[in-house]
N, C-alpha and C positions, 0 to 999 in steps of 0.2 A: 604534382608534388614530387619535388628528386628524392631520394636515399638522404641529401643531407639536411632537406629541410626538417624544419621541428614539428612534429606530427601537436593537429591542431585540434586540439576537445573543447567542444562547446556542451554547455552545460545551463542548468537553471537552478538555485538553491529555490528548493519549495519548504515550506515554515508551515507552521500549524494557521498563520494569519492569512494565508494564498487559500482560496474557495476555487477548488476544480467541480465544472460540472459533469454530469454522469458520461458527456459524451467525450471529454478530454480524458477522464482516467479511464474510460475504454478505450480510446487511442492510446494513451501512453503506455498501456498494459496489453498493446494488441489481443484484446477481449471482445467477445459481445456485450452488449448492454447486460444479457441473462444471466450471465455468470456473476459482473457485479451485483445485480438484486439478489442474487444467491447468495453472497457474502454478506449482505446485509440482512436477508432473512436469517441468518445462522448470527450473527450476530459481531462475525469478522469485522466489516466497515459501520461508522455510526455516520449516516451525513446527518447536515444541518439542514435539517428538513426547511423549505422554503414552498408548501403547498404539496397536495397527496399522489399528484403523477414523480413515476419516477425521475423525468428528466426534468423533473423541476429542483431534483436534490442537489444539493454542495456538500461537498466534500472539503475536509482540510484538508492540509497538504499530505499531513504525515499520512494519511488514507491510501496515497501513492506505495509507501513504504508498502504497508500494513498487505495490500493488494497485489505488490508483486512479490510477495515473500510467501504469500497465500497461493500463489500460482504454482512458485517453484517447489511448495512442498507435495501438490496436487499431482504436479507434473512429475519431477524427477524421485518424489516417497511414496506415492500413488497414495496420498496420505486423503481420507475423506472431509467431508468439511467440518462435519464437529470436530475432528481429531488435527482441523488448523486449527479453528477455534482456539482447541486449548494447547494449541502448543505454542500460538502467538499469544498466548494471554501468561503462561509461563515463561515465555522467554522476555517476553517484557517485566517481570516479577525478578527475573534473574539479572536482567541490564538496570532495575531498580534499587537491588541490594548492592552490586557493585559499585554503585554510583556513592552508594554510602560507607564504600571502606575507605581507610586512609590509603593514602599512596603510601609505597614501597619504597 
């Protein structure tokens, strides 16, 4: 690719109706399996349970979101997991209020 080609991004829109299983969003999260069951023991990720081993669980998509945002706060806030817990659960309270002001 030259300087004047158009730099090219490939992408997937995932929706809450996309079921990722446990080992695609530790792929797409370059995670262990352990960390996702860690989110979901704390209560971060909810899959759609499809039988009681882990890697039989589904995830929606938005799980994606929820899991790499859980990362970054672990990683770059040194932030523990309860204190994702509620700070995704806050911050979704807060993109849920706004959703309901009028526009400017």
């Amino acid at each position: 690719m030259s300087q004047n080609d158009p730099a090219v991004v490939k992408g997937l829109i995932i929706d809450d109706e996309v079921l990722l299983t446990l080992e695609e969003i530790c792929h797409a999260c370059s995670v262990e399996a352990t960390y996702i069951v860690e989110l979901v023991e704390e209560g971060v990720l909810e899959p759609r349970r499809h039988g009681e081993l882990a890697d039989q669980w589904r995830f929606p998509g938005t799980s994606l979101r929820r899991a790499r945002m859980a990362l970054r706060l672990q990683r770059d806030l040194q932030v523990n997991l309860a204190g994702v817990a509620l700070t995704l659960e806050l911050l979704e309270e807060i993109e849920s209020l706004r959703s309901g002001l009028p526009e400017r």
